[in-house]
GURODO-993782 format. One line per field, with one value per atom (N, C-alpha, C): residue in one letter; x, y, z; atom name. Coordinates in steps of 0.05 Angstrom, whole numbers, plus 5000, padded with zeros to 4 digits. Layout:
// residues N
residuo: c(a  ...) $
east: c(X  ...) $
north: c(Y  ...) $
up: c(Z  ...) $
atomo: c(CA  ...) $
END
This chain:
// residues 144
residuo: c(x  x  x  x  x  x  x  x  x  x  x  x  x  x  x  x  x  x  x  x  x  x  x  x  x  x  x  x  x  x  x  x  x  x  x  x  x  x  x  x  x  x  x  x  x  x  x  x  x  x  x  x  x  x  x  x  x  x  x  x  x  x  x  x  x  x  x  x  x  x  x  x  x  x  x  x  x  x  x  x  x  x  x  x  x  x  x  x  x  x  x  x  x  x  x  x  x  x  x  x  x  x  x  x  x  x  x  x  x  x  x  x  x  x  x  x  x  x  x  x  x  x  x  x  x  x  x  x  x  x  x  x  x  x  x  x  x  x  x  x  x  x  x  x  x  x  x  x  x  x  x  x  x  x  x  x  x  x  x  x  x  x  x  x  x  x  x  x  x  x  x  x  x  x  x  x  x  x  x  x  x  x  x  x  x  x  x  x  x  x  x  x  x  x  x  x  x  x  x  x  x  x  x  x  x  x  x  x  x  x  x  x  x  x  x  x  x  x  x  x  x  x  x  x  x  x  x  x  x  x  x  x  x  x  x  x  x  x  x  x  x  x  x  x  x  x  x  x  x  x  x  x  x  x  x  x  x  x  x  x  x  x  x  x  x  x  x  x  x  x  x  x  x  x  x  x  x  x  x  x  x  x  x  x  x  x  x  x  x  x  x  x  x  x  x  x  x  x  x  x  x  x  x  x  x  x  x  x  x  x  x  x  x  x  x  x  x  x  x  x  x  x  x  x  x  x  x  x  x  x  x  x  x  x  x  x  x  x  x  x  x  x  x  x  x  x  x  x  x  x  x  x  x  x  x  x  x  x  x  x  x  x  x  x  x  x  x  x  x  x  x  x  x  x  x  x  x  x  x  x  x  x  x  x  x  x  x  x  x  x  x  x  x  x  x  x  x  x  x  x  x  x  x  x  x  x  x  x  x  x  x  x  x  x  x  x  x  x  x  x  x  x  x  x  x  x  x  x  x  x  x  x) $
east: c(6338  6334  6346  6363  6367  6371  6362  6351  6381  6393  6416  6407  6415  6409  6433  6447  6471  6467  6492  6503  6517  6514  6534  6535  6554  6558  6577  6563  6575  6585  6590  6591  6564  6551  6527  6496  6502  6476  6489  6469  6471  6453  6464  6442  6432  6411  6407  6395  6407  6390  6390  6364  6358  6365  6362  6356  6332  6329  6306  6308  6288  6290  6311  6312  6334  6354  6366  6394  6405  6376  6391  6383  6366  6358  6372  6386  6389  6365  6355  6339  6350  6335  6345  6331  6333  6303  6311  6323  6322  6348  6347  6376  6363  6375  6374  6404  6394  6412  6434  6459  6476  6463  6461  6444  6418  6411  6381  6392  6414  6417  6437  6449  6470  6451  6433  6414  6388  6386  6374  6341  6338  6311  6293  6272  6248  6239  6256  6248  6268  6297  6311  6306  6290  6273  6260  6239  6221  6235  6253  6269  6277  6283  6294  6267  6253  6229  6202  6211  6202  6208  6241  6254  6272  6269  6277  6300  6332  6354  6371  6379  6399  6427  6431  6458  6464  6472  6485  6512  6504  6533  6539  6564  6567  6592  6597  6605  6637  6662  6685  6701  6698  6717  6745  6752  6783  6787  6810  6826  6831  6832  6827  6841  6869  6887  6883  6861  6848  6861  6874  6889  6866  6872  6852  6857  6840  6848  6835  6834  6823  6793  6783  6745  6745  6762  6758  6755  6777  6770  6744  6740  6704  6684  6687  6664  6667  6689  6695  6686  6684  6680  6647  6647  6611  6601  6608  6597  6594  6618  6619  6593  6596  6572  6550  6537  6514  6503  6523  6519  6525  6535  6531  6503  6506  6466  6445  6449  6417  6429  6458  6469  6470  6481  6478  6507  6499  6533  6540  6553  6558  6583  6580  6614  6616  6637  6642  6647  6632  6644  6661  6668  6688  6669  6667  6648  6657  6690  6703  6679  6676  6660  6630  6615  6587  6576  6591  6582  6578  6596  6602  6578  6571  6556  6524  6524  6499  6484  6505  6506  6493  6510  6509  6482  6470  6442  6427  6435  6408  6399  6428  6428  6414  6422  6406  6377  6365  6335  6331  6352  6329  6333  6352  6349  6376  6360  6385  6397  6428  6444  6436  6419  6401  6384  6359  6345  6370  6378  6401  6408  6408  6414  6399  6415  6391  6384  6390  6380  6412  6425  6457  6465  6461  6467  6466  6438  6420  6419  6427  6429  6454  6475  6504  6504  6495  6484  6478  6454  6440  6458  6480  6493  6522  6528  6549  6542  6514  6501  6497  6487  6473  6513  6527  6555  6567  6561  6560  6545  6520  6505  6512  6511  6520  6555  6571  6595  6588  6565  6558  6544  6532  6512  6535  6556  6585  6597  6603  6617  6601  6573  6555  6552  6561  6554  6590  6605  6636  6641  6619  6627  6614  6595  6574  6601) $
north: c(7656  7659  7634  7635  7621  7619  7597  7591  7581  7590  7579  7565  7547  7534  7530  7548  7548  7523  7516  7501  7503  7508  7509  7479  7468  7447  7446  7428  7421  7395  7386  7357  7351  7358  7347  7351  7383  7399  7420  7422  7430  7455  7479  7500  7501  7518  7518  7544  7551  7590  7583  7604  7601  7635  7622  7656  7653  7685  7683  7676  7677  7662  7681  7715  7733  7727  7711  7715  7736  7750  7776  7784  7767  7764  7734  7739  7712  7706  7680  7681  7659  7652  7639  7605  7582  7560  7550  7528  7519  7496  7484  7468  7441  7415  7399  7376  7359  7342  7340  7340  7315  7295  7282  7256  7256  7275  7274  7294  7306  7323  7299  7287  7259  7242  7232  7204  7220  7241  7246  7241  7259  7248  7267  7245  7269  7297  7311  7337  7350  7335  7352  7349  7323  7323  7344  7349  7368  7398  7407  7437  7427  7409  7414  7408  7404  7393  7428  7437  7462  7486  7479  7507  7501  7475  7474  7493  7485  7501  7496  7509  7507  7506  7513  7516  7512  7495  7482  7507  7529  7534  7526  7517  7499  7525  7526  7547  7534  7540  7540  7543  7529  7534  7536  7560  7566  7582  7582  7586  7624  7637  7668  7676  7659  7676  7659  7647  7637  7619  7599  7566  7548  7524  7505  7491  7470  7461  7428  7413  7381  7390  7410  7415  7424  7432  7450  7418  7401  7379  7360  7365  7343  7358  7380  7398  7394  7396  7384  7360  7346  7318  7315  7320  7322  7337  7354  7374  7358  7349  7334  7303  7301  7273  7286  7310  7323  7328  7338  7354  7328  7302  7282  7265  7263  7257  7273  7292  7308  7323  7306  7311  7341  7359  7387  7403  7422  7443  7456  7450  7470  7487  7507  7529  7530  7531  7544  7569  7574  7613  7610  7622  7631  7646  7614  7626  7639  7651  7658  7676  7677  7697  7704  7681  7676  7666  7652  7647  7665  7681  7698  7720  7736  7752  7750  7712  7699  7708  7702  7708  7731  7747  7782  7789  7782  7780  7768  7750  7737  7760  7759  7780  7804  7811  7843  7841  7818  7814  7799  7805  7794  7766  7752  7721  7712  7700  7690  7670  7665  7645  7624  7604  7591  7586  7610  7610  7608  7617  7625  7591  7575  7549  7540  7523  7516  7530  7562  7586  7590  7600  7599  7591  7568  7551  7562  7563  7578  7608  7623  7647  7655  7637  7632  7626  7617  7599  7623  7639  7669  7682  7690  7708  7695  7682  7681  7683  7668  7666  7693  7712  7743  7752  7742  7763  7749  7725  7709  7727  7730  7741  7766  7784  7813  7813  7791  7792  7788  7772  7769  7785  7792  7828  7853  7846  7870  7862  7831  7825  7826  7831  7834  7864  7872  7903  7913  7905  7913  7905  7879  7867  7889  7914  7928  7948) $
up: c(2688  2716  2730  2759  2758  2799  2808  2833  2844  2865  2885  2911  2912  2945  2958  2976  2992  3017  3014  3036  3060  3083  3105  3120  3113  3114  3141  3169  3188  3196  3218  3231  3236  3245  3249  3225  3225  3213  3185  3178  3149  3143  3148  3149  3118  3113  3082  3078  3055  3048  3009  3009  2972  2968  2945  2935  2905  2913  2893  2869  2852  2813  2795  2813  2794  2803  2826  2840  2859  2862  2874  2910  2921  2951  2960  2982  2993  3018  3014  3047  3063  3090  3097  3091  3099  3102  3122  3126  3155  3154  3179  3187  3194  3170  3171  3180  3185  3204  3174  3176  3158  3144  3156  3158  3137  3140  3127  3089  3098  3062  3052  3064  3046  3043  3064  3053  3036  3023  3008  3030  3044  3069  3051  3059  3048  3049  3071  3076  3058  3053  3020  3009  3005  2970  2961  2987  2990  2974  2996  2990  2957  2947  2919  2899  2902  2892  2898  2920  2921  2904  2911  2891  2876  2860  2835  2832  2847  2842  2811  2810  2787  2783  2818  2828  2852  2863  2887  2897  2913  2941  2955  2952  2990  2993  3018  3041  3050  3036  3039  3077  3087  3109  3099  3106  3102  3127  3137  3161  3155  3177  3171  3147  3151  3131  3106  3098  3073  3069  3085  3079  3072  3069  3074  3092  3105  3134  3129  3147  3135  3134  3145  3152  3118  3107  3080  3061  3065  3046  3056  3082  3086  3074  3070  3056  3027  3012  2994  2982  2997  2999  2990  3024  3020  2998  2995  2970  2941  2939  2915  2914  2940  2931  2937  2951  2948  2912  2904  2871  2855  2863  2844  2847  2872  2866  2864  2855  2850  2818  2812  2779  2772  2794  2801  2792  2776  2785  2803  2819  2846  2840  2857  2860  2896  2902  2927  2934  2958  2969  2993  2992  3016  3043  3063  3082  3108  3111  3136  3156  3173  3180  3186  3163  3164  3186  3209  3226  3243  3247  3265  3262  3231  3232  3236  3223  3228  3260  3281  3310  3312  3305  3306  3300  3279  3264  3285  3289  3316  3335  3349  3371  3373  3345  3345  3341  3332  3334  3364  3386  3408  3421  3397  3414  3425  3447  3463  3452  3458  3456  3450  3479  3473  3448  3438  3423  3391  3395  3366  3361  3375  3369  3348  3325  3305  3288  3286  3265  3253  3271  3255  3232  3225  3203  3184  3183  3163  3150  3166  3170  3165  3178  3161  3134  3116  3093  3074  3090  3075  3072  3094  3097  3078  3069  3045  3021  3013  2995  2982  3003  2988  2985  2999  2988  2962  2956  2923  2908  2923  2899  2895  2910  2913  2886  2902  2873  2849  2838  2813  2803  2815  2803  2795  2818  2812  2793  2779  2765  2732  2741  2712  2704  2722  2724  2704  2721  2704  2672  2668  2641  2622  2632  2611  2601) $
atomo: c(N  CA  C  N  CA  C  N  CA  C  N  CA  C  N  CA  C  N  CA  C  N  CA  C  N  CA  C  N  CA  C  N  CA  C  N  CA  C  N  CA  C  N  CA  C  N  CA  C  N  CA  C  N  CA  C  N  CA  C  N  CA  C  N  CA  C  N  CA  C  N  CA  C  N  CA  C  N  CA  C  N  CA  C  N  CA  C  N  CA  C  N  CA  C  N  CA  C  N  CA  C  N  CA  C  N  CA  C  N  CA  C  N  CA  C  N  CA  C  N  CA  C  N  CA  C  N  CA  C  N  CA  C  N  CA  C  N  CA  C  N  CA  C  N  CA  C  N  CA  C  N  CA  C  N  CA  C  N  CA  C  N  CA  C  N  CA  C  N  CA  C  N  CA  C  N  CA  C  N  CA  C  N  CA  C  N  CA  C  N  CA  C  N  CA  C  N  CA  C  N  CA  C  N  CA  C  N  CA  C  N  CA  C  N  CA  C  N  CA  C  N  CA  C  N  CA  C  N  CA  C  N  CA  C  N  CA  C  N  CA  C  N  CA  C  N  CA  C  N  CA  C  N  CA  C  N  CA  C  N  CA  C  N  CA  C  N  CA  C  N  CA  C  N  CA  C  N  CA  C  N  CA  C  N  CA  C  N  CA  C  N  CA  C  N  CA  C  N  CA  C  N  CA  C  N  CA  C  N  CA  C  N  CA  C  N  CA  C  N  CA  C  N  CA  C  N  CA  C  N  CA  C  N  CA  C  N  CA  C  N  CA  C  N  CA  C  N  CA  C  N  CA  C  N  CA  C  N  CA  C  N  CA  C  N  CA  C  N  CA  C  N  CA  C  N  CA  C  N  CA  C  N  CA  C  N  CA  C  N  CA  C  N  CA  C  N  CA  C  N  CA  C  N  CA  C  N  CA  C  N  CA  C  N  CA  C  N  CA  C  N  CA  C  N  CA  C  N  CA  C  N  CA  C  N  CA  C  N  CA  C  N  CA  C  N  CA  C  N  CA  C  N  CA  C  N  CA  C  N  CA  C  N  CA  C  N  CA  C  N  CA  C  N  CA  C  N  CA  C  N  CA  C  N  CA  C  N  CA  C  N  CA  C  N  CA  C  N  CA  C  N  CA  C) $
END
């Protein structure tokens, strides 16, 4: 069994989504500052110390037509010293789009622009995470 904690890694804020102990629900948790998931702050101790992951996602910015861009190597970056201090294996997904549907998802439950501030992240985070997971259930399913 094995626990994922996705990354949407920004300039400022850092959305965050798990998934369950089979791999097969993504949810969302919440949006912490930069600041607080690189200096290792007590409230990520907390989330890793809660759900005990096994696998670090961080969230690929790539340019529509799937380039990489300088935002693709700071995530890079950051990613790599996130998963060296908590001595973690991470993979990257390809997050084109997650923001956008994150939105879409707000909207259709009701919240304004405004209110959607601060949930995005996160919800962006869920929303790449469950399409990781969704490919690895397809890719377990082809190997039978």
């Amino acid at each position: 069994m094995t626990r994922i904690l996705a990354f949407d890694i920004g300039e400022k804020r850092v959305g965050l989504a798990v998934s369950d102990r089979n791999s097969c629900v993504a949810s969302p948790l919440e949006v912490l500052s930069l600041n607080e998931v690189v200096g290792r702050a007590s409230a990520f101790k907390r989330i890793i110390e809660d759900y005990e992951p096994s696998l670090f996602l961080f969230g690929l910015p790539l340019s529509l037509s799937g380039e990489c861009s300088r935002q693709t190597d700071y995530v890079k970056q950051i990613a790599a010293g996130i998963a060296a201090d908590w001595n973690m294996p991470y993979e990257f997904c390809d997050e084109r789009l997650s923001s956008v549907e994150a939105k879409r998802i707000l909207r259709e439950n009701g919240l304004s622009e405004r209110r959607q501030r601060g949930k995005v992240d996160m919800i962006a985070a869920s929303v790449f995470l469950q399409t990781f997971l969704d490919g690895c259930a397809h890719d377990m399913q082809s190997d039978k």
